[in-house]
C-alpha positions in Angstrom: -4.0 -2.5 -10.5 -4.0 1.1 -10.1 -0.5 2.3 -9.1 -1.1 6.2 -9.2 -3.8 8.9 -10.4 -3.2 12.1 -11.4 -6.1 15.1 -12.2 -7.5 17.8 -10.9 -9.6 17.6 -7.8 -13.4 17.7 -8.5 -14.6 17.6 -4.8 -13.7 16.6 -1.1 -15.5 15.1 1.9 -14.2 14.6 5.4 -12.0 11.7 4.6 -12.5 11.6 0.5 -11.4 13.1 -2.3 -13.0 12.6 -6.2 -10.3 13.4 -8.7 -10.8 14.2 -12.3 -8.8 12.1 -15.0 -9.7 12.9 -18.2 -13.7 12.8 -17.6 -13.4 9.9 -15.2 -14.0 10.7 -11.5 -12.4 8.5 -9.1 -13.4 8.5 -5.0 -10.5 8.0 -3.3 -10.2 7.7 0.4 -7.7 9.8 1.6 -5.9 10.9 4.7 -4.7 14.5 4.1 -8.0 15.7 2.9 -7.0 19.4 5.1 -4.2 19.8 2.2 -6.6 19.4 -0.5 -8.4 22.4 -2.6 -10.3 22.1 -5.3 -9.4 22.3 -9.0 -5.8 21.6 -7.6 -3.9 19.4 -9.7 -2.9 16.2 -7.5 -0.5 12.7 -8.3 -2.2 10.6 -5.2 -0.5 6.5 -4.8 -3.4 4.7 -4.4 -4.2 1.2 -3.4 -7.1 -1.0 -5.0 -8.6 -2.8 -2.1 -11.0 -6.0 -3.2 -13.3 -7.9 -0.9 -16.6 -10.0 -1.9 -18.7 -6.9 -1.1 -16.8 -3.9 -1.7 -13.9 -2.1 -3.9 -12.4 0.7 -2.7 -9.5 3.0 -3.6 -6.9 4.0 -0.8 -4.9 7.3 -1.7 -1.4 8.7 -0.2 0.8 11.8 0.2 4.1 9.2 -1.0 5.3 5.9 -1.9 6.7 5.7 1.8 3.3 6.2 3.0 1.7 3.7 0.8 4.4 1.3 1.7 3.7 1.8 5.8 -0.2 1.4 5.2 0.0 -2.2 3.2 2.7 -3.1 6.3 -0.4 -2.2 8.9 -2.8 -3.5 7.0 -0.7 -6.9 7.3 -1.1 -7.3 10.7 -3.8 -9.7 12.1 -7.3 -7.8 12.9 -5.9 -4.4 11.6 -8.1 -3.1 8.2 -7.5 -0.3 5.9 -9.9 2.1 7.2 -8.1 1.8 10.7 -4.9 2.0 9.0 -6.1 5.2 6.9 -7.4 6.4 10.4 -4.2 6.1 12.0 -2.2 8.0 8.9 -5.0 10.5 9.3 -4.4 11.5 12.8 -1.2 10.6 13.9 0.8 10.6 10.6 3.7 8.6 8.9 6.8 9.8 11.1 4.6 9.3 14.8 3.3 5.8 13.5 7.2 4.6 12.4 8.4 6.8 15.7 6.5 4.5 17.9 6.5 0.8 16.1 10.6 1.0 16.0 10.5 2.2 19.7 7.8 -0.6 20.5 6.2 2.7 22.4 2.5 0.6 23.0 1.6 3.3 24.7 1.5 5.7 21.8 0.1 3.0 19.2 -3.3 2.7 21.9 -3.6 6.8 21.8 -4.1 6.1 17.9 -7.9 5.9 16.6 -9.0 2.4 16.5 -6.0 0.6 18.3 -6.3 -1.3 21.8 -3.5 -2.8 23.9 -4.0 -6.0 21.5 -3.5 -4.2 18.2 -0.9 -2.2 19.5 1.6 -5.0 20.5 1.0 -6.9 18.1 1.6 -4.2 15.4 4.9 -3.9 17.4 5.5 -7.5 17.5 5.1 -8.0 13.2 6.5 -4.6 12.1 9.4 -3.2 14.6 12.5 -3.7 12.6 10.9 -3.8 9.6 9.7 -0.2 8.8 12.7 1.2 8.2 14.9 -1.7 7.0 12.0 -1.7 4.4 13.7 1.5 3.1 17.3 0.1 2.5 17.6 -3.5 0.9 20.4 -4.8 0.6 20.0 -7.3 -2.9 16.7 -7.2 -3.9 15.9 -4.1 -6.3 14.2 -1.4 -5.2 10.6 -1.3 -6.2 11.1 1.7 -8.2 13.6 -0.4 -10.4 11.0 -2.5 -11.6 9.2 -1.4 -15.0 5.4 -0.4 -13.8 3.8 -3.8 -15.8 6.0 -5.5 -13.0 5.4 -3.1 -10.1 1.3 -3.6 -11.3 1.8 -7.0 -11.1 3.0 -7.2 -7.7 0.3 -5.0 -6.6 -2.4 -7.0 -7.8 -0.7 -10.0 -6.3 -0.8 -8.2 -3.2 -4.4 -7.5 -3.7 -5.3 -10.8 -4.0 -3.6 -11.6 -0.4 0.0 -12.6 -0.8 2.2 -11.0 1.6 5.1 -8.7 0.6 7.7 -11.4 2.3 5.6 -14.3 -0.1 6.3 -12.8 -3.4 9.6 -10.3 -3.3 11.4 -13.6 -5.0 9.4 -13.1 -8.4 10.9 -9.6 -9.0 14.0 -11.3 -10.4 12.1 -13.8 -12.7 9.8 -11.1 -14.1 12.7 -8.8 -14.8 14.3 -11.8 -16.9 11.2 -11.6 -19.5 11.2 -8.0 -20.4 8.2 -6.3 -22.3 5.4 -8.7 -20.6 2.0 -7.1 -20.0 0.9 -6.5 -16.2 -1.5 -9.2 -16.7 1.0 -11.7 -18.4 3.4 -11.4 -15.3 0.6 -11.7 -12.8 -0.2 -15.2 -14.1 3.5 -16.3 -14.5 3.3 -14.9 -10.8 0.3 -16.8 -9.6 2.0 -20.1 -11.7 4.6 -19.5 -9.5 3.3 -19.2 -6.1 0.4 -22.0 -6.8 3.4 -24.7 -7.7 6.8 -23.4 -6.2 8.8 -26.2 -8.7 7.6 -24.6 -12.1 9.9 -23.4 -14.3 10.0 -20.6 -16.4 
């Protein structure tokens, strides 16, 4: 699970960008590709999305705007390269703006969303977007060493919903110096038989 990259930018297309890591190019869709120039040195938060045919690497400007694309991409019938579309055009504040002021309107003037997508990105996310910024118990994600932060990335990955697995940040924190890995099993343990302990 690929939390970040950091290099220098080898090329750019209309909606990609390769960065250099030590040798290693990496393709990265991306939604700011007008603020990118080549050779620049970049830190892009990327998301590692699987399906049977396909792999693909999603890139971001932030952690907030990482967090607001996997909360899109969590509504029925909305994908990532609609999601990327709509950070592309409209941008994180418009996008939060218009979900926690259930303005439809606004949503269905955003690439790839209809009247159906648009309430029903209002119906799962208003409320949640900015709440999502302010816990009250849980530790923020940032708190977490990166093994665990991995971990619940890959869980994420593999279709588990934020809401699902937000309860195993506690139990990986109380086993300290785990591998990613290691915590993604005791994770999937877990979530595959709710009465296991430890």
């Amino acid at each position: 699970m690929i939390a970040f990259i950091s290099g220098t930018v080898a090329s750019y297309g209309v909606d990609n960008v390769v960065v250099d890591q030590n040798g290693v190019g990496w393709q990265i869709s991306y939604p700011h590709v007008e603020n990118i120039k080549l050779n620049q040195q970049v830190k892009i938060h990327t998301y590692m999305h699987i399906t049977e045919n396909d792999i693909a690497l999603y890139g971001f400007e932030s952690i907030e705007e990482k967090r607001l694309f996997l909360n899109l991409i969590s509504v029925k019938g909305l994908g990532p390269k609609t999601a990327m579309n709509m950070l592309a055009k409209a941008g994180y504040e418009k996008i939060v703006a218009a979900v926690e002021q259930g303005d439809v309107a606004a949503l269905k003037k955003m690439p790839g969303i209809g009247a159906k997508s648009a309430s029903q990105i209002v119906l799962d996310l208003k409320g949640k977007l900015v709440h999502s910024e302010a816990k009250e118990k849980a530790p923020a994600p940032a708190a977490y060493p990166q093994e665990i932060t991995d971990a619940m990335e890959g869980l994420k990955n593999l279709g588990y919903k934020a809401s699902e697995i937000s309860f195993l940040g506690n139990i990986f924190m109380e086993k300290p110096g785990l591998s990613s890995s290691e915590y993604l099993k005791i994770g999937l343990k877990h979530l595959l038989n709710p009465h296991v302990g430890g």
